[in-house]
C-alpha positions as CSV (number, residue, x, y, z in Angstrom):
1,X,250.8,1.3,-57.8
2,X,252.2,4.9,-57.4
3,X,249.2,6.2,-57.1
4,X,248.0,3.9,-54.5
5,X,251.4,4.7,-52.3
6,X,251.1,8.4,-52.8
7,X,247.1,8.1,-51.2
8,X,248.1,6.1,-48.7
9,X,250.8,8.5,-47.9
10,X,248.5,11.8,-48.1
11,X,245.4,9.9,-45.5
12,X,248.2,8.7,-43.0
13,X,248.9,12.2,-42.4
14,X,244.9,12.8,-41.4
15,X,245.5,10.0,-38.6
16,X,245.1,11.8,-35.0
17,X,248.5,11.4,-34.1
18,X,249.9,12.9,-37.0
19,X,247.6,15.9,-37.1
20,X,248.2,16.2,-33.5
21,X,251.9,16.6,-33.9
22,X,251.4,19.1,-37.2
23,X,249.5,21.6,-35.7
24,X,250.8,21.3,-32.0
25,X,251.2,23.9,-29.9
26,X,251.9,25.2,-26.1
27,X,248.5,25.0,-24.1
28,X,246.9,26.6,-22.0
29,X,243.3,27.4,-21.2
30,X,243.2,31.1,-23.1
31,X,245.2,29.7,-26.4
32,X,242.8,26.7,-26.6
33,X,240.4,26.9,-29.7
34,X,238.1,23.9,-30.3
35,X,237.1,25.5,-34.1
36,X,240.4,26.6,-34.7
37,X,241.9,23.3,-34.7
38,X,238.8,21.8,-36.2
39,X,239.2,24.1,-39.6
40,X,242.8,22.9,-39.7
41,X,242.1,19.3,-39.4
42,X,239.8,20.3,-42.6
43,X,242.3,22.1,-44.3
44,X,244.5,18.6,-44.2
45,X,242.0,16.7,-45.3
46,X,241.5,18.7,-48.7
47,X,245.1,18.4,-49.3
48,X,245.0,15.1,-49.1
49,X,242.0,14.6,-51.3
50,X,243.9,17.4,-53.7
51,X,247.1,14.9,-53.1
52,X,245.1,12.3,-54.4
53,X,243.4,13.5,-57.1
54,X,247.2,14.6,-58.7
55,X,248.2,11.4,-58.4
56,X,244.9,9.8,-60.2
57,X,245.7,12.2,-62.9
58,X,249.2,11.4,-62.9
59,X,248.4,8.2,-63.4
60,X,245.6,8.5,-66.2
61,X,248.2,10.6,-68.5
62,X,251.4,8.4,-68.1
63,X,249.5,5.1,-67.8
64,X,248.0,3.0,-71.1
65,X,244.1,3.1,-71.8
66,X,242.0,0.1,-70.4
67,X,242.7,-2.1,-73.7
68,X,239.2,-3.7,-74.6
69,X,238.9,-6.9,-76.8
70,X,236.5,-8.3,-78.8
71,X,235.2,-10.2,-76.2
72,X,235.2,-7.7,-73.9
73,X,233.0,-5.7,-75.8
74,X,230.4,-8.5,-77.0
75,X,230.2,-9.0,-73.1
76,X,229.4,-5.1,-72.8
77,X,226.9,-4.9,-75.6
78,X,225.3,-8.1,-73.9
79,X,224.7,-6.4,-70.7
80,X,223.3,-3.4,-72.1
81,X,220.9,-5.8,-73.9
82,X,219.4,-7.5,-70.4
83,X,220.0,-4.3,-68.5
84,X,218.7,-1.7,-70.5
85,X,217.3,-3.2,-73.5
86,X,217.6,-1.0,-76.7
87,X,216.8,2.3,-76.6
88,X,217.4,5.6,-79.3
89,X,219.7,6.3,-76.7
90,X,221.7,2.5,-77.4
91,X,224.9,2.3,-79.2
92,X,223.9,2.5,-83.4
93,X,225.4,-1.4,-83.4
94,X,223.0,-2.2,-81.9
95,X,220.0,-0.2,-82.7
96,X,221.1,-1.7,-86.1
97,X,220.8,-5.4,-85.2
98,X,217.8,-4.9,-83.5
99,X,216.2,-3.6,-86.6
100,X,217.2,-6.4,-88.9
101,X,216.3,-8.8,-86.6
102,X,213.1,-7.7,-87.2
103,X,213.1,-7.3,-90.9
104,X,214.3,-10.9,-91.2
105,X,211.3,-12.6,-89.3
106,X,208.8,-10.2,-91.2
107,X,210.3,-11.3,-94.4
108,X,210.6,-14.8,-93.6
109,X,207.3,-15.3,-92.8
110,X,206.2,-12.9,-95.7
111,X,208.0,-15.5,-97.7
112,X,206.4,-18.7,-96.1
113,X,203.2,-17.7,-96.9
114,X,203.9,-17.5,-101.0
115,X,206.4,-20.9,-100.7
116,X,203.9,-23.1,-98.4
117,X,206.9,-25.0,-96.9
118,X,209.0,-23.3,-93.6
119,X,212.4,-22.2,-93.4
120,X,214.9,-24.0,-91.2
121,X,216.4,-22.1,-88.4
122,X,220.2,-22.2,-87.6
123,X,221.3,-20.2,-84.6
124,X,225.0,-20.4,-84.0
125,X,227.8,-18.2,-81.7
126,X,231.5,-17.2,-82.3
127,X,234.1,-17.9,-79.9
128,X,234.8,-14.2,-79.0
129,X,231.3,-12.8,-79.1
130,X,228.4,-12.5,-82.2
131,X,226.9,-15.1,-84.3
132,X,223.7,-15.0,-85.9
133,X,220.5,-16.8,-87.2
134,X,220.7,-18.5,-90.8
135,X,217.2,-19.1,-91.8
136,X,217.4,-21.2,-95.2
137,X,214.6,-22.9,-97.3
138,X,215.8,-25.8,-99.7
139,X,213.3,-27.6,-102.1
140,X,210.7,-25.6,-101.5
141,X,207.5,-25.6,-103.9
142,X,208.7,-22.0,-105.5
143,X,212.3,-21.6,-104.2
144,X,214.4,-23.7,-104.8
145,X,217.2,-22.4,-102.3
146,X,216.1,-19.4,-100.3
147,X,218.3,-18.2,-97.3
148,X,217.9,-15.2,-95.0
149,X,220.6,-14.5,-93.1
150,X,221.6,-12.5,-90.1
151,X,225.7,-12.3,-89.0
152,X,227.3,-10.3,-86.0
153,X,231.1,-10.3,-85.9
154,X,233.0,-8.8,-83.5
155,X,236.5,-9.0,-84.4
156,X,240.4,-7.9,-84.6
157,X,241.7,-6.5,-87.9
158,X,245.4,-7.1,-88.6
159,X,247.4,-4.7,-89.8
160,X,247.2,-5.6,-93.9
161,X,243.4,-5.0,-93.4
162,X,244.2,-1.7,-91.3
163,X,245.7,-0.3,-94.8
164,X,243.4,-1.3,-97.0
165,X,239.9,0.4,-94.8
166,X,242.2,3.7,-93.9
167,X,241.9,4.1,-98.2
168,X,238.3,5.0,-97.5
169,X,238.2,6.0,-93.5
170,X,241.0,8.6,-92.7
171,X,239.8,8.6,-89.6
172,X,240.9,4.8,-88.2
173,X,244.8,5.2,-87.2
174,X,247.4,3.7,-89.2
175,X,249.2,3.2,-85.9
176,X,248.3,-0.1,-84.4
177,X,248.9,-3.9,-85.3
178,X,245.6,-4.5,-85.4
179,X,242.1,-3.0,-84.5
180,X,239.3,-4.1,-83.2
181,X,235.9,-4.2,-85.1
182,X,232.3,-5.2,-85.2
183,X,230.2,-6.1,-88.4
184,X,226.8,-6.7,-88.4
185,X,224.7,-7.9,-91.5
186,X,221.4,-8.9,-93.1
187,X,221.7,-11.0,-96.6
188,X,219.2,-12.4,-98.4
189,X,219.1,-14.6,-101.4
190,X,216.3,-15.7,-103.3
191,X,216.9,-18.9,-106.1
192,X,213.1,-19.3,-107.7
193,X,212.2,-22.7,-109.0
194,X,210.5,-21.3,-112.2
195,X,213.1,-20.1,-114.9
196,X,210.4,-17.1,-115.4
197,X,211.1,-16.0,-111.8
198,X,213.9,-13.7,-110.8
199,X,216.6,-14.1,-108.3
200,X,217.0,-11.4,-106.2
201,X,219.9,-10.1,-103.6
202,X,219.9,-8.1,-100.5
203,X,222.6,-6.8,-98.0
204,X,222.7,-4.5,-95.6
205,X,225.3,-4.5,-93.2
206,X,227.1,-1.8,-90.6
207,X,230.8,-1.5,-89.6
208,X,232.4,-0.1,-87.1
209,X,235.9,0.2,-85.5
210,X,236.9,0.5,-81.7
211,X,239.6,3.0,-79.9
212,X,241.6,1.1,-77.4
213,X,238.8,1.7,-74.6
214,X,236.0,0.6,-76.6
215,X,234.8,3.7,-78.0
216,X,233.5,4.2,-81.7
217,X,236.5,5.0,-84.0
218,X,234.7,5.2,-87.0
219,X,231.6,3.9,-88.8
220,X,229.4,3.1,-92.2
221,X,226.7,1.6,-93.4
222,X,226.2,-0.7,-96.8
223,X,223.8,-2.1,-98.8
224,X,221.6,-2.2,-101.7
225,X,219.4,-4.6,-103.5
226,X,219.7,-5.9,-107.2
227,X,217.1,-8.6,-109.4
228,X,218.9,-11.2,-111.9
229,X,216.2,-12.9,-114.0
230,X,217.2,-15.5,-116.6
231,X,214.4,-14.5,-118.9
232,X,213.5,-10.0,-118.5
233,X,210.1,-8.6,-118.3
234,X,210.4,-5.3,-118.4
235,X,207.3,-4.8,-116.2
236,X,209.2,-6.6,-113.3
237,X,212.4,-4.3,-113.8
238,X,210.5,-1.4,-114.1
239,X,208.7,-1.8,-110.3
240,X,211.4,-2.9,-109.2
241,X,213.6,-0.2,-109.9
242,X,210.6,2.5,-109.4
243,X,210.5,1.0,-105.3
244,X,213.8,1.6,-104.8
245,X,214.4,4.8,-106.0
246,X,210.8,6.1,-104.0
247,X,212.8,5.0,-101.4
248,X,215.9,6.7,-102.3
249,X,214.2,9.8,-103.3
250,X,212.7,10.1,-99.3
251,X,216.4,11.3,-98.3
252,X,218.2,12.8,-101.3
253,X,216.9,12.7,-105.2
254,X,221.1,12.0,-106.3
255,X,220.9,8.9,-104.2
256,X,219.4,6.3,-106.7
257,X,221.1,7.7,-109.7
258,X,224.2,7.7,-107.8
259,X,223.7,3.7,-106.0
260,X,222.0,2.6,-109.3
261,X,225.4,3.5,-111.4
262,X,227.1,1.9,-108.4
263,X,225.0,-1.0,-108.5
264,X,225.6,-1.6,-112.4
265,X,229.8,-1.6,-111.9
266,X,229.3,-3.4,-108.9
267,X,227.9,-6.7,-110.0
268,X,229.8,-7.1,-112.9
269,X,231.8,-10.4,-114.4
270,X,234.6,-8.5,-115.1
271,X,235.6,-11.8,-117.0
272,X,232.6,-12.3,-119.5
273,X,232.0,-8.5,-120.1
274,X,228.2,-8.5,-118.9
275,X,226.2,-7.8,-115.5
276,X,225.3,-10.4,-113.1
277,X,221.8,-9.3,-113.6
278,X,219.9,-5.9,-114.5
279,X,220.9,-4.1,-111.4
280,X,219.2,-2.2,-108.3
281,X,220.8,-0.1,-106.1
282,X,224.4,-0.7,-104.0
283,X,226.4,1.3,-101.6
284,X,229.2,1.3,-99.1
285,X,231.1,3.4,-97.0
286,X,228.4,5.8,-96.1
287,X,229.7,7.3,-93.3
288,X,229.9,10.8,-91.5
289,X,231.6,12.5,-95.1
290,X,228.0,11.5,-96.9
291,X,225.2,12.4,-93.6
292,X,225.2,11.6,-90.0
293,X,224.2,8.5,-88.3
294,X,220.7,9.4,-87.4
295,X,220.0,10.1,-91.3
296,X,222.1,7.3,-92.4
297,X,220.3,5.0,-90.2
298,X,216.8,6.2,-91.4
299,X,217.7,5.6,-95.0
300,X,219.0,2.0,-94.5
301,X,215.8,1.7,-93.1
302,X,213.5,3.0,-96.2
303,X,215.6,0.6,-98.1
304,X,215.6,-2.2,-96.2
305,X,211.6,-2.1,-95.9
306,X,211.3,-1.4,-99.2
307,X,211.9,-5.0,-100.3
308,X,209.1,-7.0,-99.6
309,X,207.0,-3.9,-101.3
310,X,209.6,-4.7,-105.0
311,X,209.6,-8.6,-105.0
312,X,206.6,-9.6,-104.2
313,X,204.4,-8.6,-106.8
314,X,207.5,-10.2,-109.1
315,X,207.2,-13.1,-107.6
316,X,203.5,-13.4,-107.7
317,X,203.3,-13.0,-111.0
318,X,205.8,-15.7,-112.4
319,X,206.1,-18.4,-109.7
320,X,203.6,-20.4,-111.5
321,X,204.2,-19.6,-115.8
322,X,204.5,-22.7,-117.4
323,X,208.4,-23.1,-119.0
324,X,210.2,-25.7,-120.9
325,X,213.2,-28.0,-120.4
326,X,215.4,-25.6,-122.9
327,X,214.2,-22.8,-120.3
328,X,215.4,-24.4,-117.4
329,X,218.4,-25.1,-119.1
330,X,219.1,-21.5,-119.6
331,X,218.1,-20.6,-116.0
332,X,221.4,-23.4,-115.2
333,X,223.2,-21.4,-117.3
334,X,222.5,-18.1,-115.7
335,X,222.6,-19.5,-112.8
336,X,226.2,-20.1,-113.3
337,X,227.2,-16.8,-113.9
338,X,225.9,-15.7,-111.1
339,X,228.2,-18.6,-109.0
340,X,231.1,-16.7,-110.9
341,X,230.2,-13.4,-109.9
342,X,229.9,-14.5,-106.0
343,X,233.4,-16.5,-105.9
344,X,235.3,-14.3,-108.0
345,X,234.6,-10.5,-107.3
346,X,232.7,-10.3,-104.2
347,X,233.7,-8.4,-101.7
348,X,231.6,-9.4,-99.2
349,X,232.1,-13.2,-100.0
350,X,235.9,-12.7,-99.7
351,X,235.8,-10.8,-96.2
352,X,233.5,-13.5,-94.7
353,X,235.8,-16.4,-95.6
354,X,239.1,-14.3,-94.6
355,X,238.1,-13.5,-91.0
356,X,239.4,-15.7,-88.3
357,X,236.3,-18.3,-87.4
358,X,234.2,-17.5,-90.2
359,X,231.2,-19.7,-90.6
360,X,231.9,-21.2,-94.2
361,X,228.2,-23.0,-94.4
362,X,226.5,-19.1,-94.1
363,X,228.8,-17.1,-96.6
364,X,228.3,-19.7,-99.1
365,X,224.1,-19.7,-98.6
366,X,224.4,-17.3,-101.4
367,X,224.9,-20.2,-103.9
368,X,222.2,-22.1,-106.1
369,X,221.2,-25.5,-105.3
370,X,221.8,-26.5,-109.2
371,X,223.8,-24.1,-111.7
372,X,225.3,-25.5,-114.8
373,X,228.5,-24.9,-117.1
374,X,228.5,-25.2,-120.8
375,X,231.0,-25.2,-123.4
376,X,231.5,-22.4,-125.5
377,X,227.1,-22.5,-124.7
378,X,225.9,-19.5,-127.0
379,X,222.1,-18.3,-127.2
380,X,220.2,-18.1,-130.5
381,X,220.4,-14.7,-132.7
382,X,217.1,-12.8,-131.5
383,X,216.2,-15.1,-128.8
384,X,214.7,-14.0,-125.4
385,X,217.6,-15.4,-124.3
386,X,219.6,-13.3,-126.6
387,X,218.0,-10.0,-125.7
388,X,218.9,-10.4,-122.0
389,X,222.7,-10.9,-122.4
390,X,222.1,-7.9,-124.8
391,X,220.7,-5.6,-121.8
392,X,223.5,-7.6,-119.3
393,X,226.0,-6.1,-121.8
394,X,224.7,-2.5,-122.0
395,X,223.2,-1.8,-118.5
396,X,219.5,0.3,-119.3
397,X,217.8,2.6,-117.6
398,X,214.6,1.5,-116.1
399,X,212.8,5.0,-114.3
């Protein structure tokens, strides 16, 4: 408003009566000077603009930044979509989100073809801006429960939550109630029908945090991808792993050492002393402190395409090995630990159902359509059965 005034103020004095008066003197016929009083007129009007232009500043440095919201920003990034489209130039969100989008229909349809049945489709939007596109396969002729998954958030942290990221980013301020944030994430889960068929887990996600404007405060990527079989093959553990780490080894030979170990603590029940299932790779937090964004990106990129490349082959070969009831029974079993591992230590699980609006049906797609809980339920001495809790117990390295 004060700036407005002072303007106002400052142009009023460019009106002809006022610069008449200001620069009035005696006439006559030899004193008169068309340019002379032509320069001054100028002269007035750069004060004004100069007048102005204090006061804009004046303004800017006292004054509180334009405060963006979640919504305001979804409605940005929206525009930018229709106008622009998505360029190398785009905001990394959503050069991101493009990206998986794309990964999720080629692996859908990857995983069509070896199924025979089609996955449902499940678009659905969040009140302040996001959504995503749940594509989940139930009873199918090899899988029993398959969902891929796509999830954009845009969101307000609270202050607790504030705390708890600045423990890994020093670089989001500590001095705020809360803090606005967009996630954006690609997770797969994959429940074979055959017992001799792995289950297999992918995620990779981005995160990012807003100034008060609407400007990046800080960013990371996440991810990895990790196989749980109820009954090993080496031979599948061995290309698995041996994809991965090619992958890994494109950008930086300590990376699948480094996200294997990761990978190994990671996706552990805590509880029962043994692994969820014989590992992959995991990360988080990969932000500026481990490579830029242009590298960063470009490695979540090897990985992500990497998958189809590690499980189908897997898949291939045990979708149709003939098992018994005792086997399935076991794969129950398994199957149950792996329910434990997703409720009780997840982080990801836990952050879904926390924020505000969370979709309840899509965090939870990561669940088995049967799993099974048995007393005190032990596997013979020796058994195949046996010699997978063994490796579950004492993580192995596979390349």
């Amino acid at each position: 408003m004060a700036q407005r005034e002072v303007c106002r103020f400052a142009l009023m004095r460019l009106r002809p009566s006022q610069a008449s008066k200001s620069i009035r003197r005696p006439f006559s016929s030899s004193s008169y000077n068309p340019t002379s009083r032509r320069v001054q007129v100028r002269v007035l009007a750069v004060m004004a603009t100069a007048t102005c232009i204090a006061a804009t500043a004046y303004t800017m440095a006292t004054q509180k930044p334009t405060k963006f919201d979640s919504r305001s920003l979804a409605e940005l990034d929206e525009r930018t979509r229709r106008e622009d489209g998505i360029t190398e130039k785009s905001p990394m969100r959503l050069r991101m989100e493009e990206f998986i989008r794309e990964q999720q229909k080629e692996i859908v349809d990857a995983l069509e073809q070896i199924d025979g049945k089609r996955f449902k489709e499940d678009t659905w939007t969040r009140p302040n801006g996001g959504g995503g596109l749940s594509c989940v396969l139930q009873e199918g002729n090899v899988f029993e429960k398959a969902g891929v998954n796509i999830s954009v958030v845009y969101g307000t942290l609270p202050k607790p939550a504030i705390a708890k990221m600045r423990e890994n980013h020093k670089t989001i301020t500590a001095e705020v109630d809360n803090l606005d944030f967009y996630a954006l994430g690609l997770s797969l889960v994959l429940h074979p029908r055959n017992p001799m068929a792995p289950t297999v887990h992918l995620n990779y996600r981005y995160f990012e945090t807003m100034k008060p404007d609407g400007t990046s405060q800080a960013w990371w990527f996440g991810g990895g991808s990790d196989l749980t079989p109820s009954y090993l093959f080496d031979e599948d553990a061995v290309h698995f792993h041996k994809t991965l780490k090619e992958a890994c080894d494109k950008h930086d030979k300590d990376y699948y050492p480094r996200f294997k170990k990761w990978c190994d603590e990671y996706f552990s029940n805590k509880h029962r002393g043994e692994s969820r299932g014989i590992g992959g790779i995991f990360f988080d937090d990969l932000d500026e402190t481990v490579a830029d964004s242009e590298n960063t990106f470009a490695f979540i990129q090897d990985c992500l395409k990497s998958f189809l490349p590690s499980y189908l082959p897997i898949i291939e070969r045990r979708k149709d090995m003939p098992f018994t009831e005792k086997e399935k029974e076991w794969q129950q079993v398994r199957r149950g630990r792996y329910v434990e591992f997703n409720l009780v230590h997840d982080r990801g699980t836990a952050f879904g159902l926390n924020v505000p609006g969370s979709r309840v049906e899509s965090i939870l797609m990561s669940l088995p359509l049967t799993a099974s809980w048995r007393y005190m339920y032990e596997p013979e001495p020796r058994s195949r059965e046996q010699r997978l809790v063994d490796v579950l117990k004492e993580p192995k390295e596979w390349v």
